[in-house]
C-alpha positions in Angstrom: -17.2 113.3 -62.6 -18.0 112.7 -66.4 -19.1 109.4 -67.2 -16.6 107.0 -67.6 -16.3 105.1 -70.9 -16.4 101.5 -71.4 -13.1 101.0 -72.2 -12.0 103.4 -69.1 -14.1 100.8 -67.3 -12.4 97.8 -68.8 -9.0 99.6 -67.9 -10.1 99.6 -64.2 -11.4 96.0 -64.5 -7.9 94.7 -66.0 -6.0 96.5 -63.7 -8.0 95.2 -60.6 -8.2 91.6 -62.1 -4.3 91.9 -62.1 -4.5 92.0 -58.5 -6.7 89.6 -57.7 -5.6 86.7 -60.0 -2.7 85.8 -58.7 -5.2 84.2 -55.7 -6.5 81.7 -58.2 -4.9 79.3 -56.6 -5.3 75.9 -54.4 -8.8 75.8 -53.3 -9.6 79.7 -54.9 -11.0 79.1 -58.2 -13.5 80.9 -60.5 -17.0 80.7 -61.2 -17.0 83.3 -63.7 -14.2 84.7 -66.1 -15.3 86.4 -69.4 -14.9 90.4 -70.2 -16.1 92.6 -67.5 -16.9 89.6 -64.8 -14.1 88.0 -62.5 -15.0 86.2 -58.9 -12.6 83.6 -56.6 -14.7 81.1 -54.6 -13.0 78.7 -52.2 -13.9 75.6 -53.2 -14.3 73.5 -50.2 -16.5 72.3 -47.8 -15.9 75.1 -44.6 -18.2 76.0 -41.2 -19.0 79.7 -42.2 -21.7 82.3 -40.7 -23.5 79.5 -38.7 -23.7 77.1 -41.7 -21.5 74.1 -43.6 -21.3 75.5 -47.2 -19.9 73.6 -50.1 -18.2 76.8 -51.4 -17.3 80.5 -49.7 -17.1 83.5 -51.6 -14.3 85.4 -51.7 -13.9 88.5 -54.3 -15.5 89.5 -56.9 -15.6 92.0 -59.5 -18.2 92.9 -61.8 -18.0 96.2 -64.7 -21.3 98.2 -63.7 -22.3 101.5 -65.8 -20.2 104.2 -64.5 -17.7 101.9 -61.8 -16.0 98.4 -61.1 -17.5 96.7 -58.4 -14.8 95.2 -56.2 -16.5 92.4 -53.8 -14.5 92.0 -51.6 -15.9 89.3 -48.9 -13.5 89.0 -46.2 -14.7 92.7 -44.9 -18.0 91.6 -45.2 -17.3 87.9 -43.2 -14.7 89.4 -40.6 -15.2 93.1 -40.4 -13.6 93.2 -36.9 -10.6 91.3 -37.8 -10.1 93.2 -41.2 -11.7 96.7 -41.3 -9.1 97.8 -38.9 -6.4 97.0 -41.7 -8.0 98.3 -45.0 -6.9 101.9 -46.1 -8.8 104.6 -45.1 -8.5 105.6 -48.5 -10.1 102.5 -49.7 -12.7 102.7 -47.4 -14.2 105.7 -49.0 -14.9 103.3 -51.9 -17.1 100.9 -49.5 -20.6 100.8 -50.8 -22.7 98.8 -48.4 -21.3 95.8 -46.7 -18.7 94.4 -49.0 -18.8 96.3 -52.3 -16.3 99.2 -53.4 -16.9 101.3 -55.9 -13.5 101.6 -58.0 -14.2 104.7 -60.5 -10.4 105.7 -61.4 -7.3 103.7 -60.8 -3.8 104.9 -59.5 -1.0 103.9 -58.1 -2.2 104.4 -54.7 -5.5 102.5 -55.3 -4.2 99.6 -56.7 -1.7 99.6 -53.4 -4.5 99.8 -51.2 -6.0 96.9 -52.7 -3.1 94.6 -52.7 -2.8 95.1 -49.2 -6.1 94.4 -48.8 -6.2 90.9 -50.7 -3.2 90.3 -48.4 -5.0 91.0 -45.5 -8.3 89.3 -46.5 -6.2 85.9 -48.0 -5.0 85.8 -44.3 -7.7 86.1 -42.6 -9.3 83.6 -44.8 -6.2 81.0 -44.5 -6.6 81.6 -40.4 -10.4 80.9 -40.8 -9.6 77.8 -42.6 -11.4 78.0 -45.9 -8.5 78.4 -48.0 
């Protein structure tokens, strides 16, 4: 695959913020929004991974040189409760523990990643940190 050009990237980007902003809401806010850097935090003290945090991660996406890193926590914070319910064709994006590496966007991509956000936002609200 050819490199991909910036504003391919930034295509990808939009398209995938379009999906995760409509989660800015309640206790999901940003850290970060300029061009080519989105993230949602819950902000809120929670009991998380053995520890009483102030804040909890919950996506993330970042333009890299030749993809759009999709950070996508909840996989990474309950991967027995939400692996099982991601795409196997999202899967095959999965880069290490929580990142996917998004290099073309489709109709079917963007699908699988709503669901996912769903699916993650659930497990999150049932979790109690948003």
């Amino acid at each position: 695959m050819a490199k991909l050009t910036q504003t391919e990237l930034l295509d990808i980007f939009n398209a995938l913020k379009a999906v995760v902003k409509p989660y800015e809401k309640g206790v999901l806010k940003p850290h970060i929004e300029i061009e080519g850097k989105y993230d949602l935090w819950a902000q809120k003290t929670v009991f998380a991974q053995g520890k009483t945090r102030d804040e909890f991660a919950f996506v993330g996406l970042i333009l890299q040189s030749n993809y759009v890193g999709f950070y996508f926590m909840p996989i990474y914070t309950n991967p027995p409760e939400v692996t099982p319910l991601i795409a196997p064709g999202l899967l095959r994006h999965l880069k290490g523990k929580s990142c996917f590496h998004i290099k073309k966007i489709d109709t079917n991509t963007l699908k699988e990643i709503k669901a996912a956000m769903k699916v993650g936002y659930e497990q999150y609200k049932k979790n109690g940190w948003v």
